[in-house]
Gaussian input, Z-matrix of N, CA and C with variables (Angstrom, degrees):
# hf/3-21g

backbone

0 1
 N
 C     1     B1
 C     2     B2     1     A1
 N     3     B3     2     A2     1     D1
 C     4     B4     3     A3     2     D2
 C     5     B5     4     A4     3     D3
 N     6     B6     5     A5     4     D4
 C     7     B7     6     A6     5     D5
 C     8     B8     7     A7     6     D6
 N     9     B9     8     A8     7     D7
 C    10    B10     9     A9     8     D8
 C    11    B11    10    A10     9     D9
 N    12    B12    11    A11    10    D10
 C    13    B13    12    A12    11    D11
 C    14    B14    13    A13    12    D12
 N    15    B15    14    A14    13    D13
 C    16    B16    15    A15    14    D14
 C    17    B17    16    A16    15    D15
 N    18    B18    17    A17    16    D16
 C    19    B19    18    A18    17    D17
 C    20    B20    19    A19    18    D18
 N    21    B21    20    A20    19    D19
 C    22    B22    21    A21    20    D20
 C    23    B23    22    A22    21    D21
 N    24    B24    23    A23    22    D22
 C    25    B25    24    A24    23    D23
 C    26    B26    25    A25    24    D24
 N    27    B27    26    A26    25    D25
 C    28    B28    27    A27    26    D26
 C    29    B29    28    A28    27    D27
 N    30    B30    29    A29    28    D28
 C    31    B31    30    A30    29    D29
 C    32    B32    31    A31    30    D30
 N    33    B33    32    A32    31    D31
 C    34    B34    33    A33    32    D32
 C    35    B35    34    A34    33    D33
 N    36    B36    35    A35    34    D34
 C    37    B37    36    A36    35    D35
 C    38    B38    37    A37    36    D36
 N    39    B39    38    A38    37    D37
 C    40    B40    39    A39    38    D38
 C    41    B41    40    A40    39    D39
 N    42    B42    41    A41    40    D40
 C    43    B43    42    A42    41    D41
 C    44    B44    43    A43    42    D42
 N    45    B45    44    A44    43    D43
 C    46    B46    45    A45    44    D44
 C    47    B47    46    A46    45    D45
 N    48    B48    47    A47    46    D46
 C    49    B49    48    A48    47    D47
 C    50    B50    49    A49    48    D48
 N    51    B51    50    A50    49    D49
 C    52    B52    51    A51    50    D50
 C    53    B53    52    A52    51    D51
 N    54    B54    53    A53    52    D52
 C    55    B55    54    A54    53    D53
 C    56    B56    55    A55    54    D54
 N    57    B57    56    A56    55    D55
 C    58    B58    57    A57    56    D56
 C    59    B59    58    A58    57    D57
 N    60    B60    59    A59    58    D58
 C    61    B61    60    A60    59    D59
 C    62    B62    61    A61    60    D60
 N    63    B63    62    A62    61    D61
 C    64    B64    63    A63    62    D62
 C    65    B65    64    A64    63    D63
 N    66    B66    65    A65    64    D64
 C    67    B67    66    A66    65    D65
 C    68    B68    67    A67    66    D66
 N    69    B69    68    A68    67    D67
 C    70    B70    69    A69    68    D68
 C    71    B71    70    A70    69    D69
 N    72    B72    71    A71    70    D70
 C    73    B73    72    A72    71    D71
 C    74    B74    73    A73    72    D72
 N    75    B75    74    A74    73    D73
 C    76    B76    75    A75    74    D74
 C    77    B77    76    A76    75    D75
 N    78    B78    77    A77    76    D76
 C    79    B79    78    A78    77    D77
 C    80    B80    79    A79    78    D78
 N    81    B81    80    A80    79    D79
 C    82    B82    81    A81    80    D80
 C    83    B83    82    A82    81    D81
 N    84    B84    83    A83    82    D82
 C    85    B85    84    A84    83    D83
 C    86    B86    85    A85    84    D84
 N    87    B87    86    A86    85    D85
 C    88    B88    87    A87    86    D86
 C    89    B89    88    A88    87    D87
 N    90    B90    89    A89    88    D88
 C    91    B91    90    A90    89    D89
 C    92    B92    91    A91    90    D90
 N    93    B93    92    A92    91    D91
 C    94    B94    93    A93    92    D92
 C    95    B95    94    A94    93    D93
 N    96    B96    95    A95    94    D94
 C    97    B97    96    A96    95    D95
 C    98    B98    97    A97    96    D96
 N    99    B99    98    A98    97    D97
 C   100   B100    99    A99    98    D98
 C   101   B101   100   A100    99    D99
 N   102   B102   101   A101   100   D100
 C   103   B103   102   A102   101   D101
 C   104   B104   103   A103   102   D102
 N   105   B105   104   A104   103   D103
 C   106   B106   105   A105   104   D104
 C   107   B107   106   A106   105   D105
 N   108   B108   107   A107   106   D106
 C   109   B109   108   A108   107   D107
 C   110   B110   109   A109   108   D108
 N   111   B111   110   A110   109   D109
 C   112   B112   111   A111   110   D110
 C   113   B113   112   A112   111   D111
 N   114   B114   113   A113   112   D112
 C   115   B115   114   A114   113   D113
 C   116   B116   115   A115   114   D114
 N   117   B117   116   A116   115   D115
 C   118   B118   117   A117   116   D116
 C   119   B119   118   A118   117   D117
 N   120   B120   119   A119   118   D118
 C   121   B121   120   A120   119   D119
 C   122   B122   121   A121   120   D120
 N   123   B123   122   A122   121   D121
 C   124   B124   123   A123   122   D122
 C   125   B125   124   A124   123   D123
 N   126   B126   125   A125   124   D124
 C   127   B127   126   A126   125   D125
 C   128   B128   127   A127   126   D126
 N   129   B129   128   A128   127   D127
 C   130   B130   129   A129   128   D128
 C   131   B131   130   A130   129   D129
 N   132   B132   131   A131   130   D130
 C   133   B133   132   A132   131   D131
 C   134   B134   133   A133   132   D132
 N   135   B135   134   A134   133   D133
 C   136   B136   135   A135   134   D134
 C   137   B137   136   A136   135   D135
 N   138   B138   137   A137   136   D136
 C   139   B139   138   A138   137   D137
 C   140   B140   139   A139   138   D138
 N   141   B141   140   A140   139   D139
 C   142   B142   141   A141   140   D140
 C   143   B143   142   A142   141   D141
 N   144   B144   143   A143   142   D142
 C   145   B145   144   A144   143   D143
 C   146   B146   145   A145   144   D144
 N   147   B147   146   A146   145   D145
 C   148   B148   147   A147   146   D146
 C   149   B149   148   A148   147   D147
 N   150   B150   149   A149   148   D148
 C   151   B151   150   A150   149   D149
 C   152   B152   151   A151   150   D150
 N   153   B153   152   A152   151   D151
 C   154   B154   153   A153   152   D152
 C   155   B155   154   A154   153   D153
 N   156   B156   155   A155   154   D154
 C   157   B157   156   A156   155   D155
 C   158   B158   157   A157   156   D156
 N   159   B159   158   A158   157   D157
 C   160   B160   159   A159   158   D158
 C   161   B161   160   A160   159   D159
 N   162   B162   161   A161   160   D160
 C   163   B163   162   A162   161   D161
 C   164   B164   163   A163   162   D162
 N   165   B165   164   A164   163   D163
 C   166   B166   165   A165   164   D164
 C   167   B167   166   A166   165   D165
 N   168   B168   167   A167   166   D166
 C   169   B169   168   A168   167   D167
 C   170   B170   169   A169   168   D168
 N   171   B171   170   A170   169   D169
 C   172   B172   171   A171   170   D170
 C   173   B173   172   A172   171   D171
 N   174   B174   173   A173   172   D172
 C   175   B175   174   A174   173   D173
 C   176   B176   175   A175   174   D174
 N   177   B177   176   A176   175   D175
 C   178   B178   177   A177   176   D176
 C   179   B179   178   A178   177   D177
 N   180   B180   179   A179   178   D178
 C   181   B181   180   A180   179   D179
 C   182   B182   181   A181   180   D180
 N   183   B183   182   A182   181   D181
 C   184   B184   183   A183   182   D182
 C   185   B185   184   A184   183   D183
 N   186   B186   185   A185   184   D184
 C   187   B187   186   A186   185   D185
 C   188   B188   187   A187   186   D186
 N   189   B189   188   A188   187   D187
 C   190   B190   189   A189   188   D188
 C   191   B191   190   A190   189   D189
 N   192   B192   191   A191   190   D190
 C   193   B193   192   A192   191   D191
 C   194   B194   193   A193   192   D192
 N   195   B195   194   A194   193   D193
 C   196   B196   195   A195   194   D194
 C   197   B197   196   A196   195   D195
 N   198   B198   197   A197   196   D196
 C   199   B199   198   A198   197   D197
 C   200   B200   199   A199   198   D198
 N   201   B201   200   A200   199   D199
 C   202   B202   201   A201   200   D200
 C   203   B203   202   A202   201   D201
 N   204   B204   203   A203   202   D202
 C   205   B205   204   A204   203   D203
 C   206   B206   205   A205   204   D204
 N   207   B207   206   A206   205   D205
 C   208   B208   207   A207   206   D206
 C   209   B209   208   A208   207   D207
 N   210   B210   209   A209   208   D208
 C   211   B211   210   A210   209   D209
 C   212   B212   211   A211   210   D210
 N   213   B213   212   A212   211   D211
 C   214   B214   213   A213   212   D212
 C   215   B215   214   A214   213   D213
 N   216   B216   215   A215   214   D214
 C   217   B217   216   A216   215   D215
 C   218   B218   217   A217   216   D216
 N   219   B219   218   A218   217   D217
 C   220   B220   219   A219   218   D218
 C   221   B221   220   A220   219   D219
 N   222   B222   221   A221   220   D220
 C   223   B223   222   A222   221   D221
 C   224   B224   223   A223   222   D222
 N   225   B225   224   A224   223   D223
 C   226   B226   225   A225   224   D224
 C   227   B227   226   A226   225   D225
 N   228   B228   227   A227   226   D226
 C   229   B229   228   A228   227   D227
 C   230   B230   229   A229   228   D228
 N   231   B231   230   A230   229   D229
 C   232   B232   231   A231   230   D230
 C   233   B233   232   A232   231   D231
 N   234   B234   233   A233   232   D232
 C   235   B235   234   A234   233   D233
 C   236   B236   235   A235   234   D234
 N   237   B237   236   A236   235   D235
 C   238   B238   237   A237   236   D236
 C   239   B239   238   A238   237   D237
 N   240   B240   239   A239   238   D238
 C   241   B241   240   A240   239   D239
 C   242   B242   241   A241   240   D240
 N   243   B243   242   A242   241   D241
 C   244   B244   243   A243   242   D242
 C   245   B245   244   A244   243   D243
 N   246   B246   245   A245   244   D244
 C   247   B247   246   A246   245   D245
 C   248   B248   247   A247   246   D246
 N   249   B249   248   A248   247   D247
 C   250   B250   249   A249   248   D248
 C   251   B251   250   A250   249   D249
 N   252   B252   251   A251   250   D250
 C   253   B253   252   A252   251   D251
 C   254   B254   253   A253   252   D252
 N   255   B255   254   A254   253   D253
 C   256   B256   255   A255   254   D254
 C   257   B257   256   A256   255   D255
 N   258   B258   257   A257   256   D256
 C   259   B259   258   A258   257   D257
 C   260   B260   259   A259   258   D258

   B1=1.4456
   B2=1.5341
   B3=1.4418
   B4=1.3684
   B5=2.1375
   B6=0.8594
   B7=1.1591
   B8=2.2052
   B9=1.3234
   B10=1.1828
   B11=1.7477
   B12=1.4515
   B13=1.2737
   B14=1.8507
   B15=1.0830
   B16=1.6966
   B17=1.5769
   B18=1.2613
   B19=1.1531
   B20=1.8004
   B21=1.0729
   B22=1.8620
   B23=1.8579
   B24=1.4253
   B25=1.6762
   B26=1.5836
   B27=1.1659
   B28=1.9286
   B29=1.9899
   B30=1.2870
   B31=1.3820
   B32=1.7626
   B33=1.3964
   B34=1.9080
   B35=1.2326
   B36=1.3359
   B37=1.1265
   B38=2.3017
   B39=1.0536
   B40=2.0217
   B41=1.1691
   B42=1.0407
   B43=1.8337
   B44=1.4472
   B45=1.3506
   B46=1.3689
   B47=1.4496
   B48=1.3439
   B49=1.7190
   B50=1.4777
   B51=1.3395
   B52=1.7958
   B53=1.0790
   B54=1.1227
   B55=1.8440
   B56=1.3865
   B57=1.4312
   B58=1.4844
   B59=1.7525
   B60=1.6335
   B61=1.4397
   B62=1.5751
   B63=1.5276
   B64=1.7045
   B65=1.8990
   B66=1.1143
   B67=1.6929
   B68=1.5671
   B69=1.1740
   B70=1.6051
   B71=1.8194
   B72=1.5819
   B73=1.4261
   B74=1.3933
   B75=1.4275
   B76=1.2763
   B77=0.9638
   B78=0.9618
   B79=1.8591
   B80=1.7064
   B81=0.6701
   B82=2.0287
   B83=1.1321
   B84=1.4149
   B85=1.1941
   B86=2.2213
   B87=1.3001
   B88=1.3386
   B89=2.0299
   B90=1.4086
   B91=1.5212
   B92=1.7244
   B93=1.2616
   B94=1.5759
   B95=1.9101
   B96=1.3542
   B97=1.7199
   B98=1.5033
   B99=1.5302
   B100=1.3414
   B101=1.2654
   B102=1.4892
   B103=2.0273
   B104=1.6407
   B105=1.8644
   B106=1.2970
   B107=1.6452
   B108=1.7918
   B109=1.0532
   B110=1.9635
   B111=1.7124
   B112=1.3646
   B113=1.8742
   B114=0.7412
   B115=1.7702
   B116=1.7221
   B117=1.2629
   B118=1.4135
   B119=1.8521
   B120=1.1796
   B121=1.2707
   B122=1.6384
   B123=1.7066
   B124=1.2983
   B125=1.8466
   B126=1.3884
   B127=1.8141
   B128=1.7139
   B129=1.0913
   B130=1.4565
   B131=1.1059
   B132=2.1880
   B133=1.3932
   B134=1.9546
   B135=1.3730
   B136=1.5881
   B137=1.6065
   B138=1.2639
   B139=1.8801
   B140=1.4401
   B141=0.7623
   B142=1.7906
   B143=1.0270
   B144=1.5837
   B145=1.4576
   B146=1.2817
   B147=1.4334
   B148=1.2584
   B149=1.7349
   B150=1.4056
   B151=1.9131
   B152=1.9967
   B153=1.8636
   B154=1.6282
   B155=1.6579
   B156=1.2294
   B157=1.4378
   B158=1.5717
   B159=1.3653
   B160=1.7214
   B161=1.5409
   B162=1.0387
   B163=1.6477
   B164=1.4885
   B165=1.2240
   B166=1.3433
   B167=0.9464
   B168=1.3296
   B169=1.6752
   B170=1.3827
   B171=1.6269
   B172=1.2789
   B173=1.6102
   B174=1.5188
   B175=1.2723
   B176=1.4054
   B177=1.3575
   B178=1.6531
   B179=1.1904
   B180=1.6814
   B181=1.3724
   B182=1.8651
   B183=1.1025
   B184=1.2799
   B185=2.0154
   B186=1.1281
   B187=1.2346
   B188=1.8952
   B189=1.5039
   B190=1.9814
   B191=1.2191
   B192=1.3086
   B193=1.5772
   B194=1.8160
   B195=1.2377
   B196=1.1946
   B197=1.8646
   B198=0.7578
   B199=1.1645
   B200=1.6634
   B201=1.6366
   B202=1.6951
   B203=1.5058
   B204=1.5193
   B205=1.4877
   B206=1.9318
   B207=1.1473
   B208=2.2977
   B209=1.4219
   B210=1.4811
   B211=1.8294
   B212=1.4238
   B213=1.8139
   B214=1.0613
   B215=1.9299
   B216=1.5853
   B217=1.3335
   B218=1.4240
   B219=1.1483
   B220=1.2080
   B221=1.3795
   B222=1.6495
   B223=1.7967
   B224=1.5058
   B225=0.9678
   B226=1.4178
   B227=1.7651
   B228=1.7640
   B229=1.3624
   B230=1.5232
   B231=1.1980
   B232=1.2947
   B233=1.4305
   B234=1.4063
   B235=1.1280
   B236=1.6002
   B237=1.5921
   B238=1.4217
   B239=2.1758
   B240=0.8819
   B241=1.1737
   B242=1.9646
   B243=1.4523
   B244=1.8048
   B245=1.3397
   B246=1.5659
   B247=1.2227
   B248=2.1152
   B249=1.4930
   B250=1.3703
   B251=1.4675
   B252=1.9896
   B253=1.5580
   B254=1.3508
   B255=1.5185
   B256=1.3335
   B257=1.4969
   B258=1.6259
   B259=1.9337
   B260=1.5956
   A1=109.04
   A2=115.11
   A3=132.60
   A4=101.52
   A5=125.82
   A6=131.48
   A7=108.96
   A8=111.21
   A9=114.75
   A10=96.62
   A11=110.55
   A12=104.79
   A13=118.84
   A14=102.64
   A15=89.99
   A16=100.42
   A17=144.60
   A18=128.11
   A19=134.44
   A20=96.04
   A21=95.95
   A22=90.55
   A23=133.05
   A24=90.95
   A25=99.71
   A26=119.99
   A27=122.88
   A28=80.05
   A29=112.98
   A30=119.17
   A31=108.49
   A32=98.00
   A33=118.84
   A34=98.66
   A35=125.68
   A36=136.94
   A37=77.86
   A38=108.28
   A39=105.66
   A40=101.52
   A41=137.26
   A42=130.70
   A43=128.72
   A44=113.75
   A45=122.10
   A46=117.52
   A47=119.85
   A48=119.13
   A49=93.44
   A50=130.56
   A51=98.70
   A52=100.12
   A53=82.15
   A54=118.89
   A55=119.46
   A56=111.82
   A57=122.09
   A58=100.49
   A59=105.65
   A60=118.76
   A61=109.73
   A62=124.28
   A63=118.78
   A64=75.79
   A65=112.93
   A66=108.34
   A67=100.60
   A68=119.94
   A69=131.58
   A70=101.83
   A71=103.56
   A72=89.77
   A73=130.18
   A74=124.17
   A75=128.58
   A76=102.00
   A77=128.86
   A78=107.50
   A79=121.69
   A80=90.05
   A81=88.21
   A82=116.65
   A83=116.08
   A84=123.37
   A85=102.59
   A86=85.10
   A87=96.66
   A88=125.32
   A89=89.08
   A90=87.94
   A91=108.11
   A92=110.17
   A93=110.80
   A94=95.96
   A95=111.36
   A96=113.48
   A97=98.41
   A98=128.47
   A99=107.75
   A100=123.93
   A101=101.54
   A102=97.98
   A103=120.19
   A104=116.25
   A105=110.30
   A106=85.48
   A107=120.28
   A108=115.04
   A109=121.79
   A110=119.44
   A111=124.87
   A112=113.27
   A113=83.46
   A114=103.28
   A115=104.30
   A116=107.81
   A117=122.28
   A118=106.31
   A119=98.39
   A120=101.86
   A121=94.73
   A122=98.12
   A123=101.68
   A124=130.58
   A125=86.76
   A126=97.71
   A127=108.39
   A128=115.75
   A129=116.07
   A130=125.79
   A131=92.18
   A132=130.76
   A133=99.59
   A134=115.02
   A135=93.22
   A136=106.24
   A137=108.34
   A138=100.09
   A139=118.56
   A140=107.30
   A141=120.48
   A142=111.48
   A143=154.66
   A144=153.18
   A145=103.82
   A146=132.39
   A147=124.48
   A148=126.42
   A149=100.53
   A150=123.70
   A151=103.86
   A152=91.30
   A153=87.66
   A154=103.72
   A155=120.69
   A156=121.00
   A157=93.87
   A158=113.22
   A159=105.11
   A160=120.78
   A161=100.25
   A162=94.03
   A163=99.12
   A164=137.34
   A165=152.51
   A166=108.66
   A167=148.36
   A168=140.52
   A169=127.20
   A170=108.55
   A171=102.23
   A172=126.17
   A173=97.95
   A174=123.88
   A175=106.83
   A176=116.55
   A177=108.15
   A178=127.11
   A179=117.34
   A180=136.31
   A181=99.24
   A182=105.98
   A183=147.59
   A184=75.43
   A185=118.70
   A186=124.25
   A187=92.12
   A188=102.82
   A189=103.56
   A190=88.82
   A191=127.86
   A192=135.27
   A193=105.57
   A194=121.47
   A195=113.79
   A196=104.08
   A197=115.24
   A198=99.89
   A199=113.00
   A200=95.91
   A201=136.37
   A202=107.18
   A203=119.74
   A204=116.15
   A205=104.74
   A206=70.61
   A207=51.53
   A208=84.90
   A209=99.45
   A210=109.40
   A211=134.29
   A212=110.52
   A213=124.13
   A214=94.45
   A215=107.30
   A216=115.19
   A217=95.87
   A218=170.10
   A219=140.41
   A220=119.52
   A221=105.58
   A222=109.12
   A223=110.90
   A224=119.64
   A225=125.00
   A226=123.90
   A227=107.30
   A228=115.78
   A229=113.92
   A230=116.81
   A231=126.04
   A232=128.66
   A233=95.47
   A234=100.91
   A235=155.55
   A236=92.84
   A237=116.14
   A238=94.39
   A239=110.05
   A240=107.50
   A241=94.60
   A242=109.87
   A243=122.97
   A244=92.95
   A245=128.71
   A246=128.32
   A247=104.96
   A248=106.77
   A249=83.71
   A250=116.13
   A251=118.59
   A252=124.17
   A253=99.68
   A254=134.48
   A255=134.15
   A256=101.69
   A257=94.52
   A258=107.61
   A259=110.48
   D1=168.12
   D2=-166.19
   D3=-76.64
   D4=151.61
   D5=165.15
   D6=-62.42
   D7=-31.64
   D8=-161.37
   D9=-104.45
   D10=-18.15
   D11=161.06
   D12=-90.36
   D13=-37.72
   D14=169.24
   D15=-60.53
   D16=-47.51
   D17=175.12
   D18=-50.26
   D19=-21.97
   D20=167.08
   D21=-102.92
   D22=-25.61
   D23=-168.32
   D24=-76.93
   D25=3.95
   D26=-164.45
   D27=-83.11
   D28=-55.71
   D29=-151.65
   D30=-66.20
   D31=-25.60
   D32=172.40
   D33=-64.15
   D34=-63.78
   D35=-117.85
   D36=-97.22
   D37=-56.69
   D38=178.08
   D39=-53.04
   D40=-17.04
   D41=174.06
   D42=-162.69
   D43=61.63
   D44=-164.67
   D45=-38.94
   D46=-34.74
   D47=-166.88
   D48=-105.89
   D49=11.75
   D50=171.65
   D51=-95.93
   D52=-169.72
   D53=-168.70
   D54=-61.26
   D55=-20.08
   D56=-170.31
   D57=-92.48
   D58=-70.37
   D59=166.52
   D60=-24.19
   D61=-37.18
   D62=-138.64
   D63=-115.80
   D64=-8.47
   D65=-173.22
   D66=-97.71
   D67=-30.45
   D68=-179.35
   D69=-73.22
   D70=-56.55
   D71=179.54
   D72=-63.30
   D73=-21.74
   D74=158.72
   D75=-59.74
   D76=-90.36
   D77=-159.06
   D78=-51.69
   D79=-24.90
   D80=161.00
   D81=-67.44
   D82=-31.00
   D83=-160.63
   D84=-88.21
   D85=-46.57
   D86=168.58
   D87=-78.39
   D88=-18.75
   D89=176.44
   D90=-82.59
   D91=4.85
   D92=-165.17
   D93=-104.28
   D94=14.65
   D95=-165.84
   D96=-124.43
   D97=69.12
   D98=-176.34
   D99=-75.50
   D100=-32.89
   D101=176.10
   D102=-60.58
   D103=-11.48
   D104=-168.05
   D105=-109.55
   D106=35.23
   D107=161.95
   D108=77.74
   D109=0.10
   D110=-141.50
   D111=7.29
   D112=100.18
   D113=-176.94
   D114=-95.54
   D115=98.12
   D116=-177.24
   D117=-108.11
   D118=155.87
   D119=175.51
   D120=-103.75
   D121=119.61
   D122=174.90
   D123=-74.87
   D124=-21.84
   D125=167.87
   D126=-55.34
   D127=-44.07
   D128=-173.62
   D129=-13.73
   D130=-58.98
   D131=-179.17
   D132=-38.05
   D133=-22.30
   D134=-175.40
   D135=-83.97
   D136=-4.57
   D137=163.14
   D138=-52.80
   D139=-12.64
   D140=-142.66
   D141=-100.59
   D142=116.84
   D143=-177.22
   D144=-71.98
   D145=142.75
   D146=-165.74
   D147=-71.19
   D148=-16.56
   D149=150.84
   D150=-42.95
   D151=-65.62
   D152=-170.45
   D153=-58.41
   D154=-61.64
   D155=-153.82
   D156=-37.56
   D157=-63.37
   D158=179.16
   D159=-37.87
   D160=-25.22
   D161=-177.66
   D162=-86.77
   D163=-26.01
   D164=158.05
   D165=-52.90
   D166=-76.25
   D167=155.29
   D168=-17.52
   D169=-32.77
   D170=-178.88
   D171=-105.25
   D172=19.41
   D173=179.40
   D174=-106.70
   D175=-33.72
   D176=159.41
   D177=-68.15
   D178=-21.94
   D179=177.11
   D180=-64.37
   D181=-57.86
   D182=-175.88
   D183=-37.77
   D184=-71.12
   D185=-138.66
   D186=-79.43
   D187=-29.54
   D188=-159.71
   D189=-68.54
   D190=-30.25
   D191=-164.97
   D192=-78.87
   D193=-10.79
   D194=173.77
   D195=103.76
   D196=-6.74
   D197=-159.75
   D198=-123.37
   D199=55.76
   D200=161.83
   D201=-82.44
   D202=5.88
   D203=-150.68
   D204=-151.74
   D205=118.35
   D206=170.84
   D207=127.24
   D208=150.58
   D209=-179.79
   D210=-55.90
   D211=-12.40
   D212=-170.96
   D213=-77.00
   D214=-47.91
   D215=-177.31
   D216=-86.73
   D217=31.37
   D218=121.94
   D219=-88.09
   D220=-19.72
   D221=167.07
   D222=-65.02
   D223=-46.39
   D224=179.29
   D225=-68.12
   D226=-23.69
   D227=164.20
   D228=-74.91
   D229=-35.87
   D230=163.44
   D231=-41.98
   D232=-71.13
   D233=155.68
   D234=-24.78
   D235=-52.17
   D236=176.11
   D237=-82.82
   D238=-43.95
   D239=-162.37
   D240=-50.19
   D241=-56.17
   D242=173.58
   D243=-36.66
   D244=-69.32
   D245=-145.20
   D246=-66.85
   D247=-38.99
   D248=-165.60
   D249=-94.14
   D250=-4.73
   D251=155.50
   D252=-53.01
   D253=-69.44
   D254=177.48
   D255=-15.20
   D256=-75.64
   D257=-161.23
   D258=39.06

């Protein structure tokens, strides 16, 4: 896995139902939809401590680079998906 993806499933995984966790999985969730454009709500980003948002930035980086796709990112969507039904 990615360094910037173990860093949001660590951040899911310390608080599955807040605001930060539930703001990270959207955009994963949405960065994984390229033909519907990943359409994020950029306000979100004010959940986000300005530490997380960076880690948030580098998951869109994460995404321009291609690499929204591939086993490393579907292990890790998986993942998060377990972690926030758990919650």
């Amino acid at each position: 896995m990615t360094d910037v993806l173990d860093e949001v499933l660590a951040q899911i995984a310390a608080a599955p139902h807040s605001a930060s966790a539930l703001t990270f999985y959207a955009l994963a969730s949405t960065l994984q939809f390229e033909q519907a454009g990943c359409l994020f709500k950029l306000a979100k980003l004010r959940d986000l401590s300005p530490e997380q948002r960076q880690v948030a930035y580098r998951m869109i980086e994460l995404m321009a680079e291609g690499g929204n796709a591939g086993a490393a990112w579907i292990a890790a969507k998986q993942r998060m998906d377990e972690l926030i039904r758990a919650g």
